[in-house]
C-alpha positions as CSV (number, residue, x, y, z in Angstrom):
1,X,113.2,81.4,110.5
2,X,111.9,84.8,109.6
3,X,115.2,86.4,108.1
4,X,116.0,82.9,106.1
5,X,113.3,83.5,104.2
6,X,115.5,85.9,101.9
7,X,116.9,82.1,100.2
8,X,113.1,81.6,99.0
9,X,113.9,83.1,95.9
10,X,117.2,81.4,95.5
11,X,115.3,78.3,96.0
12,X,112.8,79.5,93.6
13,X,115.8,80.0,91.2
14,X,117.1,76.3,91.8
15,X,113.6,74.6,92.1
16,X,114.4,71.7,89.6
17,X,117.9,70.6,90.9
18,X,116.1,70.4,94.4
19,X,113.3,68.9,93.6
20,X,115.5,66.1,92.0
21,X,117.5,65.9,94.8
22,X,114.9,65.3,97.4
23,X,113.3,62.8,95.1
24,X,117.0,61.2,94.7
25,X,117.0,61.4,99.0
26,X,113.6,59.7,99.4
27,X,114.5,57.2,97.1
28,X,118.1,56.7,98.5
29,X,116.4,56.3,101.9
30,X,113.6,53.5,101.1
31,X,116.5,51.6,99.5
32,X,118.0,51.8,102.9
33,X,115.1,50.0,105.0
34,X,115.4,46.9,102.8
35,X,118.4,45.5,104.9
36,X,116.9,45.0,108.5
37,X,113.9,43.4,107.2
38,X,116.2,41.2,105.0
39,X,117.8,40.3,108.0
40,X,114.7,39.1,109.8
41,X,114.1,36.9,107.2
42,X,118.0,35.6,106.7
43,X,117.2,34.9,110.7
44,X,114.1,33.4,110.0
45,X,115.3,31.1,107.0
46,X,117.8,30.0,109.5
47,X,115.4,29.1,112.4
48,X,113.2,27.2,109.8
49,X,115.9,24.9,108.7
50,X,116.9,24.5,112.5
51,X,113.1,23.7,113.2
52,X,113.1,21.5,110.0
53,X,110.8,23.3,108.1
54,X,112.6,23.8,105.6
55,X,115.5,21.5,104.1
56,X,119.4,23.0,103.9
57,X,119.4,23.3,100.1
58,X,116.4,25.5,100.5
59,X,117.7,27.4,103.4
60,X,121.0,28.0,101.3
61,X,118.8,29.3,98.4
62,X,116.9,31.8,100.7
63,X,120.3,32.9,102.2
64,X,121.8,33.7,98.8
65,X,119.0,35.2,97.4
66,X,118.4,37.7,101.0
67,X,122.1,38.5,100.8
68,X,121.9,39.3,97.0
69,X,119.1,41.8,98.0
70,X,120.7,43.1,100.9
71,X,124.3,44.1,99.0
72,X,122.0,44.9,95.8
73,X,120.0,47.7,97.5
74,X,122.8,49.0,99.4
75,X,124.9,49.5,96.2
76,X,121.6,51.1,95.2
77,X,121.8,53.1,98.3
78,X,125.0,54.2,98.1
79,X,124.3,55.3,94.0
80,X,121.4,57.6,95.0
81,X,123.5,58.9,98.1
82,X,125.8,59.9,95.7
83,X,123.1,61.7,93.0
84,X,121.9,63.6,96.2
85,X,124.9,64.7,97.1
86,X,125.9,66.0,93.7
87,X,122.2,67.8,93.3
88,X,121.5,69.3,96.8
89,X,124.9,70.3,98.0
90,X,126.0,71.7,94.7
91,X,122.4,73.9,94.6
92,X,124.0,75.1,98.1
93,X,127.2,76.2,96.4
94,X,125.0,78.1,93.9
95,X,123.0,79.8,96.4
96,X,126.2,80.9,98.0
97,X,127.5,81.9,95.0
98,X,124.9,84.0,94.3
99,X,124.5,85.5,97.9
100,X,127.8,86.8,97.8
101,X,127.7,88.6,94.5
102,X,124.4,89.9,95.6
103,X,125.7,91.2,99.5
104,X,129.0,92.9,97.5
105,X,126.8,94.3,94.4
106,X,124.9,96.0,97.4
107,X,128.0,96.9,99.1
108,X,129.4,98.8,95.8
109,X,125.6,100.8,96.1
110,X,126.0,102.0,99.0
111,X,126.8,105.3,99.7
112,X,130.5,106.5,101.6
113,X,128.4,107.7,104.6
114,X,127.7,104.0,105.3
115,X,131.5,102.9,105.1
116,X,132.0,106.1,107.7
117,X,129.8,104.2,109.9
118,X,130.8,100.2,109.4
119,X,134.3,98.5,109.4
120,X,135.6,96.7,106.7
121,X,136.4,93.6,108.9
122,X,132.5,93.6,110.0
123,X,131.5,93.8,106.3
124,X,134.2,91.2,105.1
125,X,132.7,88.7,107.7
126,X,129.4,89.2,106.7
127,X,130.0,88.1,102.7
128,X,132.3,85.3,104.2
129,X,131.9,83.8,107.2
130,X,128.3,84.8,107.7
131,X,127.3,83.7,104.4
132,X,129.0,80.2,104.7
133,X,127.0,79.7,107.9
134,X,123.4,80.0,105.6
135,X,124.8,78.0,102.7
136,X,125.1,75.1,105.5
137,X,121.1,75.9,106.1
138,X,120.8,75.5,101.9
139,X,122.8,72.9,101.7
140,X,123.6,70.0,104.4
141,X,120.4,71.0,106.4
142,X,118.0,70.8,103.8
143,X,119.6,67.3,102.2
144,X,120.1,65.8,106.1
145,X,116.6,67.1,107.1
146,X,115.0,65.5,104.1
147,X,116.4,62.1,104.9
148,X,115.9,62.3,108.7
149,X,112.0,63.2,107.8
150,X,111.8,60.4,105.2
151,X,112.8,57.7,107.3
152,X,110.8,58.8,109.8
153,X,107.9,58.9,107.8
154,X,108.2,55.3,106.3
155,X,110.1,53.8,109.4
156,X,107.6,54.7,111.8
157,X,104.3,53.3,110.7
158,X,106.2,50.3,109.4
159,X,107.7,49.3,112.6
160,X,104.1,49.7,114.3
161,X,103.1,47.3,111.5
162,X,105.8,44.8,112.3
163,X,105.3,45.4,116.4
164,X,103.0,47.6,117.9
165,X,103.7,46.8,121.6
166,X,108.1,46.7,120.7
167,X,107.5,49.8,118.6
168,X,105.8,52.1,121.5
169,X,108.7,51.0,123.4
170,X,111.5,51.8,121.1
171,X,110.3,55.0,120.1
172,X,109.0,56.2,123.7
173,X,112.2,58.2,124.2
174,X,111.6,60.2,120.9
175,X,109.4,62.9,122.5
176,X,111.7,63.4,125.6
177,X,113.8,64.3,123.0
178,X,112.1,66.8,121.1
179,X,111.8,68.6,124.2
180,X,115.3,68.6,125.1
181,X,116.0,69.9,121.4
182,X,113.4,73.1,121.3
183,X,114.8,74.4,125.1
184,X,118.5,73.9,123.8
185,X,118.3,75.3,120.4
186,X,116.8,78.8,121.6
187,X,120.1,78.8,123.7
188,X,122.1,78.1,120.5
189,X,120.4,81.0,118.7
190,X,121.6,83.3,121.0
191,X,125.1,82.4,121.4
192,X,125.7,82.0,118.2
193,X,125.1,85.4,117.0
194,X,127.3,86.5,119.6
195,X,130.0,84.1,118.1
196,X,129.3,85.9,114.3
197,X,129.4,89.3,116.5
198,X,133.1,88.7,118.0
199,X,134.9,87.1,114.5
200,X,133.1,90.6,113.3
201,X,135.7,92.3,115.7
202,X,138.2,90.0,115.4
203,X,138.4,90.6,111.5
204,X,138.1,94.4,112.1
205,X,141.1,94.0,114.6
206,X,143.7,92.3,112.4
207,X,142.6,93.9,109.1
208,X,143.0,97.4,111.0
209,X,146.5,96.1,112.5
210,X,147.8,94.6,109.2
211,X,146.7,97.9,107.7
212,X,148.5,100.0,110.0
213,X,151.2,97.9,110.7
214,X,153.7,100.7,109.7
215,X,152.3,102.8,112.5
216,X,152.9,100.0,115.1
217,X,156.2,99.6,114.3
218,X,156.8,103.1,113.9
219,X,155.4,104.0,117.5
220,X,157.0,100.7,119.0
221,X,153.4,99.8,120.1
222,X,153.6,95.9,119.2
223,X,153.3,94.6,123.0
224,X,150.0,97.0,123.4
225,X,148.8,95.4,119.7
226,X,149.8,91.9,121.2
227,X,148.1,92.4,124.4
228,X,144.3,93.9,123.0
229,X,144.8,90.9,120.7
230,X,144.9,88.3,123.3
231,X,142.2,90.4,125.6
232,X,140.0,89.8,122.1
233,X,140.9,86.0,121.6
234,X,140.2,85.1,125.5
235,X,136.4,86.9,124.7
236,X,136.3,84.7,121.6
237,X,137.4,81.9,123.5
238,X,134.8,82.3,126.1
239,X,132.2,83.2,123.6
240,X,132.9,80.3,121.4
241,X,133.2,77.7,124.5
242,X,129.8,79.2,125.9
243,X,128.2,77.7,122.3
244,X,130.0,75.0,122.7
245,X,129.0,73.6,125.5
246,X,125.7,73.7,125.1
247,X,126.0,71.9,121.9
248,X,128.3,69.7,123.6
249,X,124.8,68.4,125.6
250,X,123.0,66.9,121.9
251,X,125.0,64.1,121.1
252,X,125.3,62.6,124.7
253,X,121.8,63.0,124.7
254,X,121.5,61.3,121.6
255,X,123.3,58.2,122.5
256,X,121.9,58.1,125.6
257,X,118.0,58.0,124.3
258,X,119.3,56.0,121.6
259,X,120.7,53.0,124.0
260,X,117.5,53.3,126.1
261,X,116.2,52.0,122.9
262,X,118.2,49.6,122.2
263,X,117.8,48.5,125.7
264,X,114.0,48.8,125.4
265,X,113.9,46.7,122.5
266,X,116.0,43.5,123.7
267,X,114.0,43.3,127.1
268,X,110.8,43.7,125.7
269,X,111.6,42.1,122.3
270,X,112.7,39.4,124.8
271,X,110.0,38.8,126.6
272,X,107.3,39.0,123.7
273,X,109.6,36.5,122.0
274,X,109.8,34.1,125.2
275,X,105.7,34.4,125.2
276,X,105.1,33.7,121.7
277,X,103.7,37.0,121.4
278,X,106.4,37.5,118.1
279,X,107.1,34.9,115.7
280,X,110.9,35.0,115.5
281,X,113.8,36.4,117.3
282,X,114.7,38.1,114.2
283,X,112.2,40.5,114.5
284,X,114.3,41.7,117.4
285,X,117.5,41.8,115.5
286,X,115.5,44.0,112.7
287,X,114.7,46.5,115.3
288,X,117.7,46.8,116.6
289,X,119.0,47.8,112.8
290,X,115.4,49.9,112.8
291,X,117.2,51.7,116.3
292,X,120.6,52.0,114.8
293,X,119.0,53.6,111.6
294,X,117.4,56.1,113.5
295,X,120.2,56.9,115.7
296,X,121.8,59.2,113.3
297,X,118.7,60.8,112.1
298,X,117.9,61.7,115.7
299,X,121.2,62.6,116.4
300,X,121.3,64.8,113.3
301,X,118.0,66.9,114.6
302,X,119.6,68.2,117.5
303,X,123.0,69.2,114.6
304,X,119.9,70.2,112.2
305,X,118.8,72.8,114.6
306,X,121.9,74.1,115.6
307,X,122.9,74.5,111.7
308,X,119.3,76.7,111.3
309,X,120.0,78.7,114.6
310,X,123.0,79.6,113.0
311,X,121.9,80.4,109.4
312,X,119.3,82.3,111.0
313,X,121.9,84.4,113.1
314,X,123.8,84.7,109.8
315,X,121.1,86.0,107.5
316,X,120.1,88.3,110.1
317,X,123.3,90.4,110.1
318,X,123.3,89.6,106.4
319,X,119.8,91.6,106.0
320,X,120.7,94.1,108.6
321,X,123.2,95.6,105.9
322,X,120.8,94.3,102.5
323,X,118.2,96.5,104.2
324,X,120.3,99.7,103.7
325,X,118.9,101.5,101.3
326,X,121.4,103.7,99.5
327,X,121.5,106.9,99.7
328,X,122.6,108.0,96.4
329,X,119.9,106.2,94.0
330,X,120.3,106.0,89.9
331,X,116.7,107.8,89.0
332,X,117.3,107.5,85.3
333,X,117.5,104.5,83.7
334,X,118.6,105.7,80.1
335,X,122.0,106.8,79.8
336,X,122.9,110.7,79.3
337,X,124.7,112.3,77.4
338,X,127.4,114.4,79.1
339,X,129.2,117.8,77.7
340,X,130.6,119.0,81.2
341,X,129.1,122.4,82.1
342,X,128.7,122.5,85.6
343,X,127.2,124.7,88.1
344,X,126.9,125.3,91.9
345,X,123.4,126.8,92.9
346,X,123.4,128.3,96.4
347,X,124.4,124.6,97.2
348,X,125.3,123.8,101.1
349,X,126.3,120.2,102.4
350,X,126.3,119.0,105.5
351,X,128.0,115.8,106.6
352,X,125.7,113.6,107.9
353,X,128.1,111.6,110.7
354,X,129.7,114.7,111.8
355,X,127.4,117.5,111.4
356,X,130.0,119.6,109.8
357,X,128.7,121.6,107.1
358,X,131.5,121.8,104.5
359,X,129.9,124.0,101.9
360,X,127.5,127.2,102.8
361,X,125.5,128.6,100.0
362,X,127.8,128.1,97.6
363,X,127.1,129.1,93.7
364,X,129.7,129.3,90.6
365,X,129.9,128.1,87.0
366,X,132.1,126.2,84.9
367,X,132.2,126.2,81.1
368,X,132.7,123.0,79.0
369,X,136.3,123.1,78.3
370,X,137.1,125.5,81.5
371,X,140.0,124.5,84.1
372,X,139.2,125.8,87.2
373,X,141.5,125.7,90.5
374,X,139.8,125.9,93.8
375,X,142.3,127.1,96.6
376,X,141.6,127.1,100.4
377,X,143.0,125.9,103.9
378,X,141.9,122.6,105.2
379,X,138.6,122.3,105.8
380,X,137.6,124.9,103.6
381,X,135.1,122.5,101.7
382,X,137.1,122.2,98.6
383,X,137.3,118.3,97.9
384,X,133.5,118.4,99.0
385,X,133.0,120.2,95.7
386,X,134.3,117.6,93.8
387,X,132.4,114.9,96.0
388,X,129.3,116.5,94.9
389,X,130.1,116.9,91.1
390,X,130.8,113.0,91.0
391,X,127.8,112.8,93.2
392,X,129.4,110.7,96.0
393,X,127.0,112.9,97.9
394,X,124.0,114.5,97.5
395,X,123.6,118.6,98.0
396,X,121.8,119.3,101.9
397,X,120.3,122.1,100.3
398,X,120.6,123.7,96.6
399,X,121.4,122.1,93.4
400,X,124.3,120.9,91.5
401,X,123.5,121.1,87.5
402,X,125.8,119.0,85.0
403,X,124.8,120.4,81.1
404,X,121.9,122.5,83.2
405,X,120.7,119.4,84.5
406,X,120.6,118.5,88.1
407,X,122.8,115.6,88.6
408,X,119.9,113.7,90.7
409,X,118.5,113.6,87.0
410,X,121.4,112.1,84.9
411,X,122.0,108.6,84.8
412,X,124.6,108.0,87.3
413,X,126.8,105.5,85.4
414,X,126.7,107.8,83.0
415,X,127.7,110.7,85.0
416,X,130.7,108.9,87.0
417,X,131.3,107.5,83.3
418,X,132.0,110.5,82.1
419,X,134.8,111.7,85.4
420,X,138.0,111.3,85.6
421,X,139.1,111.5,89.2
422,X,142.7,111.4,91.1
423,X,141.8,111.5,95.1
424,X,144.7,113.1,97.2
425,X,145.3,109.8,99.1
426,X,145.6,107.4,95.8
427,X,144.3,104.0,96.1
428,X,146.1,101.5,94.3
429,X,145.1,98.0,93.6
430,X,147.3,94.6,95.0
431,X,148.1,93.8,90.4
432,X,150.5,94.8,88.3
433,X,151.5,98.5,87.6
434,X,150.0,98.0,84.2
435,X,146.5,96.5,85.1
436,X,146.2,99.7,87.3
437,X,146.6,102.4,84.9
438,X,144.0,100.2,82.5
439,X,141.6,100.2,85.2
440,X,141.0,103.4,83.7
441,X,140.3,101.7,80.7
442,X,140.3,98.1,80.2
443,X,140.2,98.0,76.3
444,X,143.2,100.3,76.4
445,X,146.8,99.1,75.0
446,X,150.0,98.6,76.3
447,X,151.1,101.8,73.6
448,X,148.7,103.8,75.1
449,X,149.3,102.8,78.7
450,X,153.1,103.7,78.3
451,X,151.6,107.3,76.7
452,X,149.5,108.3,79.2
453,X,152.8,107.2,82.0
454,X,154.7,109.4,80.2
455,X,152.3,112.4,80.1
456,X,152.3,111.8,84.4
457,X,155.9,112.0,84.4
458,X,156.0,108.6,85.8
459,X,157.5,106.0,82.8
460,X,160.7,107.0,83.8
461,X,160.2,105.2,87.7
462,X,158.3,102.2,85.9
463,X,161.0,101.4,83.3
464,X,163.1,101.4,86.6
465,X,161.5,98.7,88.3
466,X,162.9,94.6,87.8
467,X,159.6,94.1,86.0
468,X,159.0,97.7,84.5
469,X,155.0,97.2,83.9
470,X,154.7,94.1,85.3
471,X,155.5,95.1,88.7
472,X,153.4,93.7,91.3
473,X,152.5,96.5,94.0
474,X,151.5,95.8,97.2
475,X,148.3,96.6,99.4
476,X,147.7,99.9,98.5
477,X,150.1,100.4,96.3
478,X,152.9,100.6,98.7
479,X,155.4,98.8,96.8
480,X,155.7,102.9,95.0
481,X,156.2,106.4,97.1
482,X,153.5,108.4,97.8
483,X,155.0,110.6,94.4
484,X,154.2,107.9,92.3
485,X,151.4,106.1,93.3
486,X,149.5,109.7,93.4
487,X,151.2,110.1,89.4
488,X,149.9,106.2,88.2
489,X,146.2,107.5,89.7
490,X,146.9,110.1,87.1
491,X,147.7,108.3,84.3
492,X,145.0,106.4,85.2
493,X,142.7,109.1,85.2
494,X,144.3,110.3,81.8
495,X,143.1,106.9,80.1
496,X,140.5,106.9,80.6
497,X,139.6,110.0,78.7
498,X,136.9,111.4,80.2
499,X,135.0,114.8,79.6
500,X,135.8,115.9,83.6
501,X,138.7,115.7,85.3
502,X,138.3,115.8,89.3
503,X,142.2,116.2,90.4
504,X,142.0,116.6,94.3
505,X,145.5,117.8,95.3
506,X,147.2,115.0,93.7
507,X,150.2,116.5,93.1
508,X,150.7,117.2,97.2
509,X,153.7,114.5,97.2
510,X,155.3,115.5,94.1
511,X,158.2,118.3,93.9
512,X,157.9,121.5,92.0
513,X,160.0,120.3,88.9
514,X,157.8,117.1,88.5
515,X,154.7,119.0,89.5
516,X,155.4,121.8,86.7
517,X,156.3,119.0,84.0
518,X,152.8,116.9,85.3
519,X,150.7,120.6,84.8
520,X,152.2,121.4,81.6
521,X,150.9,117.7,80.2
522,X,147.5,118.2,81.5
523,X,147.1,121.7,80.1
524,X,147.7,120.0,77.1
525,X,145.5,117.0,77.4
526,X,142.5,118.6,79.0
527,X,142.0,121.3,76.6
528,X,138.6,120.2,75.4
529,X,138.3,118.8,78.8
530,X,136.0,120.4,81.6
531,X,138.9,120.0,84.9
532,X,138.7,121.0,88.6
533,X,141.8,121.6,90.4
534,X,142.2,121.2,94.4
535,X,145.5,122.2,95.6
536,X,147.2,124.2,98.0
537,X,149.7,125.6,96.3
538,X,149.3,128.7,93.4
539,X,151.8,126.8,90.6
540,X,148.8,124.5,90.4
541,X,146.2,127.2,90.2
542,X,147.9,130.3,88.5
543,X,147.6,128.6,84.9
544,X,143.4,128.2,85.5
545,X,141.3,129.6,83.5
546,X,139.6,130.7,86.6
547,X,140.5,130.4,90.6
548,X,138.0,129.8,93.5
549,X,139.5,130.5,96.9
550,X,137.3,129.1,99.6
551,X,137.2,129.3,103.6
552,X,134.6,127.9,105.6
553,X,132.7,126.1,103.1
554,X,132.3,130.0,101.4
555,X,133.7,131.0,98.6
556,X,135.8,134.3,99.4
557,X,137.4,134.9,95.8
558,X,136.8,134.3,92.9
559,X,139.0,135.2,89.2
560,X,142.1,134.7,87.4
561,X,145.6,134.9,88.8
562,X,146.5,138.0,87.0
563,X,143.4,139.7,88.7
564,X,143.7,138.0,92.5
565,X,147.3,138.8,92.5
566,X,146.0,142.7,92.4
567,X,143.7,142.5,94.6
568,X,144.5,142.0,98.6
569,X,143.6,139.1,99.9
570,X,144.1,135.2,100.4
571,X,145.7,134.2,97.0
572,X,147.8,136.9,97.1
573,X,149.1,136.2,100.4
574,X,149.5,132.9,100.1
575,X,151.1,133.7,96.9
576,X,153.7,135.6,97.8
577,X,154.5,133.6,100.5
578,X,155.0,130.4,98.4
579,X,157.1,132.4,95.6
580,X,159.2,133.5,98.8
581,X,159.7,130.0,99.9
582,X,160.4,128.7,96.4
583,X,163.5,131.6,96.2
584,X,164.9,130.6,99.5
C-alpha cells in the first residue's frame, strides 16, 4: 500500500470528520450485538415458563421487555449507520474532490513536451476513472473495514466467553480463509492495473476518433475505425473477464466457509446441548445470528482487498504522472514588472522528443514598442521564437532576456500575464462566442467585447449568427471557419491588452482584403505594444518596423522592407513572387 500513502495528508486534512465517523461505526456496531444475545434470553424466558420456573405473566413481561431492547437498539443501529455514512463516505467525496483538482492543477504545470509524449484519453482516465477507484479505498473501504474489524474485535472474545468449545468450532474456518484471501488478492493486483491500462486506450481511442471524425468520414475509413474498435473491446473484454473471475472465487468461498459454520455450530451446539454441557438451546440460536453477523464482514474482506488492490493500481498510475516534475518551474515568487524589450542571445533549441534543433545560435533585439515580422519556410524555427519568448520552453543553450532580464528570472504568471498570443491553429472553447473573446479578459464588457470584434474584422460574421454573441461553438470551435475562429483568437488576444503580442501566422485562413483590414487595426492598437509577427506572406511583414527572415533555425536577413526589397535574397524573392500572384 506504498503509493496509497499519498491520501495520508488528505486524511490528515479530514482527521476530525473520520475520527467521528469511526467512533459513529464502533458504536453502530456494539449496538448491533445486542440482538443475538437478546434472543438467547427471549429463548431462555421461554424454556423457563415451559420448565415452570417461571409463571406466564412473568414470561410475558421478559418477552416484552427483550423485544423492546431488541427493536430499540436496532433503531439505534440503524441511526448511527446512518451518521457513519454521512461522515465517512462524504470525507471520501472530499478527498476525491481534492485529488482531482490537485492531478489537473499538476497537469496545467506541466510542460508541452509532456503532452508530446502522453494522450489525452490516458490522462483523462487517470483524473476520472483512476481517481474514483482510490476514493472507493477512502471511502467504503475504510468505513466497511472499520466495522468488519470492530465486530471482530468484540464478537470474538465474547463468543469464547459464551462457548469456548462451540466458538473454536465456528470460527475454525476463519484462517483457511485468510489464506485463500492473501494468494487471490496478489492476483487481483495485477489484473487490475491491466484493466486501468486498457480503459487508458480505450479513452485514447474514442477521444482520438471523435476528434478526427471529419477525417474518417472524409477518407471513408469507418469499417477500419469499427473494426480496431471491436479488436480493442474483445482485449477489454478479456482483460476485464480475467479480473473477474478471479473475483468471481470470494463470495462462493465466503458462503461456503460461512455454512461450514453454521453447520459446525448446530452439530456441535447439538451435541453440547444434548450433554448438558450448555445451559439452553438458545445459546445455539445466538450463534447462529453470531455466524450470520459475521458472514458479511467476512465476505466483505475478500471485496475489502480487492477495493485496496485496486486503489493501489490507481494511485500508482496517479503518482506516475504527480511525480513529473515540470520542466518549466516559476523561480520567482514576486511578480515583475514587464515593459517588453526582448532579446535573443546566441540562443539555440533543441526539441527534446524529436531532436530537431529549431533554432541555431540565434541573437536579435526588440525594442518596447517595436513590431517585428519574422519570415521563413516551414521549419525555419519561427514559431519556436515565440515558444521561447512566452517560455513554453526553455533555451538548449543561450539566453532569452525580457527588460534585460532572463526570462528564467521573471515571475512566470507575470510574464505569460503580460502576452498576448494568437497560435496558427486557434483553439476555441465548447461556450459561447462571447465567453471566448472574455477569456482574454474576464472583467471585460460586452461594449468592449463587441470593440475588440470589430477591430478583428469579425462582428460582422457574429452579428450574423441566430444568437449573434450567444452562439454556442462546438469542440474546437468548429461551429466557425477556420477565418473566423483564427480572427475571435485575435480579438481575444486584443482584450486582453497586453504589453506583447505573439501573432503566429494567424491570419493564414483569412483572404487578402480581410487580412489588410485585420493589419491596419493592429498597427493601430499595438502602437505602444511590443508585437511579433510569424507569417508567410510579405503584406503581413512589409509594414514592420523590422523583418527577420529565418531558414534552418538561422537567421539569414535581417531589416526593413524598403531595405530587403534592395537587396537579393529571400524576401525579395518571395516578394515578388507573392505581388505576381496577387496581379494574376
Amino acid at each position: 500500500m506504498k503509493e496509497l500513502k499519498h491520501l495520508n495528508k488528505y486524511f490528515k486534512k479530514y482527521w476530525l470528520k473520520l475520527l467521528v465517523g469511526i467512533l459513529i461505526t464502533i458504536i453502530a456496531r456494539i449496538f448491533s450485538l445486542v440482538l443475538p444475545s437478546y434472543v438467547n434470553k427471549s429463548i431462555q424466558a421461554v424454556e423457563d415458563f415451559l420448565s415452570e420456573t417461571i409463571s406466564l405473566t412473568d414470561a410475558k413481561e421478559l418477552l416484552l421487555q427483550y423485544i423492546l431492547i431488541i427493536i430499540g437498539t436496532a433503531l439505534l443501529s440503524g441511526l448511527f449507520t446512518y451518521w457513519m455514512r454521512q461522515t465517512i463516505i462524504n470525507v471520501s467525496r472530499y478527498i476525491e474532490y481534492d485529488l482531482k483538482n490537485e492531478v489537473f492543477d499538476h497537469y496545467q504545470l506541466l510542460s508541452l513536451n509532456f503532452y508530446k509524449k502522453h494522450r489525452i484519453g490516458d490522462l483523462m482516465n487517470r483524473i476520472s476513472e483512476d481517481v474514483n477507484e482510490v476514493r472507493m479505498y477512502a471511502g467504503p473501504a475504510i468505513m466497511y473495514g472499520i466495522q468488519t474489524l470492530t465486530l471482530f474485535a468484540f464478537l470474538i472474545p465474547l463468543m469464547f466467553i459464551k462457548a469456548p468449545t462451540l466458538a473454536s468450532y465456528t470460527l475454525l474456518p476463519l484462517p483457511i480463509l485468510s489464506v485463500l484471501i492473501y494468494q487471490i488478492s496478489k492476483v487481483i493486483h495485477k489484473r487490475s492495473t491491466k484493466v486501468q491500462e486498457f480503459l487508458s486506450n480505450l479513452s485514447t481511442f474514442t477521444q482520438e476518433s471523435f476528434s478526427g471524425i471529419s477525417v474518417i468520414k472524409a477518407y471513408s475509413i469507418e469499417p477500419r475505425i469499427n473494426a480496431e474498435l471491436r479488436d480493442l473491446a474483445n482485449e477489454g473484454k478479456d482483460t476485464s473477464m480475467a479480473l473477474a473471475r478471479v473475483n468471481a472465487w470470494f463470495f462462493p468461498l465466503m458462503i461456503l466457509l460461512i455454512g461450514i459454520s453454521n453447520i459446525f455450530v448446530i452439530y456441535i451446539g447439538g451435541r453440547q446441548y444434548i450433554n448438558g454441557e450448555i445451559e439452553s438451546v438458545g445459546i445455539i440460536a445466538e450463534f447462529i445470528l453470531y455466524v450470520n453477523m459475521l458472514t458479511w464482514p467476512v465476505a466483505i474482506v475478500g471485496w475489502l482487498t480487492s477495493i485496496i488492490q485496486r486503489a493501489e493500481a490507481s494511485q500508482k498510475r496517479i503518482n506516475e504522472f504527480l511525480n513529473f516534475e515540470p520542466s518549466i518551474q516559476n523561480n520567482v515568487i514576486k511578480p515583475s514588472p514587464i515593459h517588453g524589450d526582448i532579446e535573443f542571445k546566441n540562443v539555440t533549441f533543441t526539441y527534446e522528443d524529436t531532436n530537431i534543433t529549431a533554432l541555431n545560435n540565434v541573437s536579435f533585439k526588440v525594442k518596447a514598442g517595436e513590431t517585428v515580422a519574422i519570415l521563413g519556410k516551414t521549419g525555419a524555427g519561427k514559431s519556436t521564437i515565440l515558444d521561447l519568448v512566452a517560455r513554453l520552453y526553455d533555451p538548449t543553450s543561450g539566453e532569452v532576456l525580457v527588460d534585460g532580464v532572463p526570462v528564467q528570472h521573471l515571475n512566470l504568471d507575470s510574464l505569460r500575464g503580460a502576452i498576448g498570443a494568437v497560435p496558427q491553429d486557434a483553439f476555441l472553447f465548447s461556450d459561447t462566442i462571447q465567453n471566448n473573446i472574455r477569456f482574454g479578459n474576464e472583467n471585460a464588457s460586452f461594449d468592449e467585447i463587441v470593440k475588440v470584434a470589430k477591430q478583428a474584422v469579425v462582428h460582422k460574421n457574429i452579428e450574423g449568427f441566430a444568437k449573434k454573441y450567444d452562439t454556442i461553438l462546438g469542440e474546437r470551435g468548429i461551429t466557425l471557419s477556420g477565418g473566423q475562429k483564427q480572427r475571435v483568437s485575435i480579438a481575444r488576444a486584443l482584450l486582453k491588452d497586453p504589453k506583447i503580442y505573439l501573432f503566429d501566422d494567424c491570419l493564414s485562413a483569412v483572404d487578402t482584403e480581410t487580412e489588410e483590414e485585420i493589419l491596419n487595426n493592429l498597427k493601430k492598437v499595438s502602437a505602444s505594444k511590443t508585437t511579433l509577427i510569424v507569417s508567410h506572406r510579405v503584406s503581413s511583414a512589409k509594414n514592420a518596423d523590422k523583418i527577420i527572415v529565418m531558414d534552418n533555425g538561422k537567421i539569414i536577413q535581417e531589416g526593413t522592407h524598403e531595405e530587403l526589397n534592395n537587396m537579393e535574397g529571400y524576401y525579395k524573392e518571395l516578394y515578388m513572387n507573392q505581388l505576381s500572384g496577387k496581379e494574376s
